[in-house]
N, C-alpha and C positions, 0 to 999 in steps of 0.2 A: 118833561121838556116843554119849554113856552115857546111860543115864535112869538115873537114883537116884531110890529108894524112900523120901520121909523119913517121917518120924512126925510124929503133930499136933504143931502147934509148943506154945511156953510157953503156958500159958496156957488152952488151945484145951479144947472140949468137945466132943464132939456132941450136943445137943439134939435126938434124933431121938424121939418120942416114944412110948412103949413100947406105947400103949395102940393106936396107929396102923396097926392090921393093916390086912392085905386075906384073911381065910381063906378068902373067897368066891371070890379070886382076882379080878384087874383087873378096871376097868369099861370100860377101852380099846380093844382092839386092837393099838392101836399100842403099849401100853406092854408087854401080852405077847407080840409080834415082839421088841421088843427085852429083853426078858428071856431070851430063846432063846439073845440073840448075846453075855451076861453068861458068862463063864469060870465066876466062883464067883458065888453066890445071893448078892445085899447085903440079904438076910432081910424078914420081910416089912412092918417097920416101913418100910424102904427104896422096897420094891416102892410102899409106899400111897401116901407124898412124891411117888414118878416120876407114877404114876397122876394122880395128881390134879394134878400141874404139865402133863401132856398133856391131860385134859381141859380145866385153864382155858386152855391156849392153843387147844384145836379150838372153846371156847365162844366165844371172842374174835375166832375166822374167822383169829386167826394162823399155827397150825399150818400151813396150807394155802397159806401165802405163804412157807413157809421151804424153801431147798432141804439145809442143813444148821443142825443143832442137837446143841451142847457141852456137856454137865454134865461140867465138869473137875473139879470137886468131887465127885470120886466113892467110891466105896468102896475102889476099886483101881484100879490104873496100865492096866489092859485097859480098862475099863468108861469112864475117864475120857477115850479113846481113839475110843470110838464116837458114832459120829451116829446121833442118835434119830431124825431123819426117814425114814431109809431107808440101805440096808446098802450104802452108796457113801460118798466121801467120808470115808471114817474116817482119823484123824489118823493122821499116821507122826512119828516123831521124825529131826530134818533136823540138820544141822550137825556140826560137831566139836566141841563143849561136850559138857556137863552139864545135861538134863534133870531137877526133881527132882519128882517128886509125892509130893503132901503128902495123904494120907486127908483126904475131908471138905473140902479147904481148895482143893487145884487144882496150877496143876504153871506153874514159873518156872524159867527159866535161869541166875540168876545172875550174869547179866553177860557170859554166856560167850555162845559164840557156837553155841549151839544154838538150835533156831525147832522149829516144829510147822508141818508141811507138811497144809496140808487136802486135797490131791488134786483140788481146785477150781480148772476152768479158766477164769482172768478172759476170756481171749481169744472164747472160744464162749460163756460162760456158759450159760445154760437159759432155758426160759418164763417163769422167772420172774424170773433176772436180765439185765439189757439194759442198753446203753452208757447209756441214758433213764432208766430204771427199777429203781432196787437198793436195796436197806439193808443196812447189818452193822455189827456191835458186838458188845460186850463186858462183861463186867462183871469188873472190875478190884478185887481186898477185898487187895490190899494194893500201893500204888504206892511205887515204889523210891526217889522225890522228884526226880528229874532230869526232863527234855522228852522224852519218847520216844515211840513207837510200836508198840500192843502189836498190831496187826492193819494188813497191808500187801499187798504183792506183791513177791518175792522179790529182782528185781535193777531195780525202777523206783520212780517217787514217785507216780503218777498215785491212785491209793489208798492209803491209808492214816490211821489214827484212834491219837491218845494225845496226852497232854494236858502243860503244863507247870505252872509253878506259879502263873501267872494265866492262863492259855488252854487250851481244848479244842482242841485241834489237827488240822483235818483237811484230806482229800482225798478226791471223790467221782468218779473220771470228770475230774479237771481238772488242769490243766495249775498253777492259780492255787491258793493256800492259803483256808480258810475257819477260822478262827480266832477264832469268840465268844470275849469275854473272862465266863472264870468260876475265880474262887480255890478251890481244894480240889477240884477235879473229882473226884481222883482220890483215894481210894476210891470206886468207885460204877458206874453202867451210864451206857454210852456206846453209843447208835445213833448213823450219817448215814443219812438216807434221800436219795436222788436222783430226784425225781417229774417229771421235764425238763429237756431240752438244757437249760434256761439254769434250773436251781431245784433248793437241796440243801435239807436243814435239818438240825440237830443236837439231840439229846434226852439229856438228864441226866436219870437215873432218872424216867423218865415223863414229862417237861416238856423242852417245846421253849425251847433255849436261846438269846436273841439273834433278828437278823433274817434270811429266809430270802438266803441266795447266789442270786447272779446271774452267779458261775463260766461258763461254759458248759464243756459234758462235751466230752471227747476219747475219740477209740478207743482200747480197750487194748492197750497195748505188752508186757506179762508175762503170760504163762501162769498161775503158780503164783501163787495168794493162801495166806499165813502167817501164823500168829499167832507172837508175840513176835521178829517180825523184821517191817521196812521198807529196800524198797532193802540197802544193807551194814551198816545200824544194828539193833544188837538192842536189846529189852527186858530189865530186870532188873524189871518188875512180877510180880504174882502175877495169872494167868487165872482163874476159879473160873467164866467162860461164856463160848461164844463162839457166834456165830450168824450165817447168810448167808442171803440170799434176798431177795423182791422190795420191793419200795416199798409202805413201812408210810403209815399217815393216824399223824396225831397220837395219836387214840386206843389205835389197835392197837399204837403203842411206849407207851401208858401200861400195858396189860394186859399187854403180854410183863413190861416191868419188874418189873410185881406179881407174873405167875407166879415169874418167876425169886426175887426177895427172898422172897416165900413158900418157894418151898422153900429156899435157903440161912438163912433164916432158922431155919428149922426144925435145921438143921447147925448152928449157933453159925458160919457163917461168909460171913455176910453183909459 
């Protein structure tokens, strides 16, 4: 597997705003932990964006339901690598492909057959994911136009979320597909949340899409959950977020959404 380094693409800005210090230094905790585990300083316009995307997820009571969290839109190929929740679970680059990260924008394959291994085991999961009980998604700012899947489990179908070009495409725990029909998903955030043996739901940028599934969940068969790989299929989208942990309400994927587009917006790369 290579990772390549690109540069923003055509076009691309970052809109990070100059005026957006923190001289005080963070209001978080959690975001000067994870400023420790930054290689290089992404200065402190940077710092203020992280800060304040952790507080509105600790204000939102979602923080506390994630077991990991991706800003692949990051400054650098280290940083875009780390889980904010805690110093576990940090991505590794998997496959024989070509990784590339883009500053600011997030980190795509290609086509190739590279994945991003999150170190998260579907099989045990945590307290706060359970065969009953889970959400994960993504936020996808540039889709490759084909049916694919940008968040899975390495060599099965039981999980897995991406969209085609009338359907959001997923699997929560089940055996069966759950497949709202919505045109253009993608660019945009994608949760499933799984709140019951027999109840999933799907959320496009903060809004619940379609009717809830009545799939019923299966135990999990793969270890390894992945972003831009399903089963032997990979992604050629662009990642710019990715996130695991427990079973969101409605509301709590409206506020992650808004954290997340708040700060990528902030990036010009929403």
């Amino acid at each position: 597997m290579t990772l390549h380094l690109g540069q923003r693409g055509p076009g691309h800005q970052s809109r990070v705003a100059p005026g957006a210090a923190d001289p005080g230094g963070p209001e978080n905790a959690e975001a000067a932990a994870l400023f420790a585990r930054f290689e290089t300083d992404p200065g402190p316009e940077r710092r203020a964006l992280i800060d304040a995307c952790i507080g509105a997820l600790k204000a939102a009571g979602v923080w506390a339901k994630l077991d990991a969290f991706y800003m692949l839109a990051a400054h650098d190929a280290q940083a875009a690598r780390l889980n904010w929740i805690q110093d576990a679970f940090n991505l590794q680059p998997g496959g024989a492909g070509t990784l590339t990260f883009t500053a600011d924008l997030g980190c795509e394959n290609g086509g190739t057959a590279a994945y991003l291994d999150t170190g998260f085991n579907d099989l045990t999961g945590s307290a706060l994911w359970t065969q009953d009980g889970m959400a994960a998604g993504g936020y996808v700012n540039a889709w490759a136009g084909v049916g694919n899947y940008f968040l899975g489990v390495f060599g099965a179908a039981n999980l897995r979320i991406g969209a085609s070009a009338s359907n959001i495409n997923t699997r929560i725990h089940s055996a069966g597909s759950f497949n709202p029909a919505f045109a253009a998903s993608l660019p945009g955030h994608v949760v499933v949340v799984r709140s019951g043996a027999a109840s999933s739901r799907v959320l496009r940028n903060g809004a619940q899409v379609g009717g809830i599934s009545t799939a019923a969940s299966i135990a999990s068969v793969d270890a390894a959950v992945v972003g831009l790989r399903s089963g032997a299929s990979h992604c050629a989208d662009r990642l710019a977020c990715l996130h695991l942990g427990g079973a969101l309400s409605n509301a709590e994927g409206a506020d992650l959404y808004a954290a997340i587009l708040t700060y990528l917006t902030a990036l010009g790369a929403q």
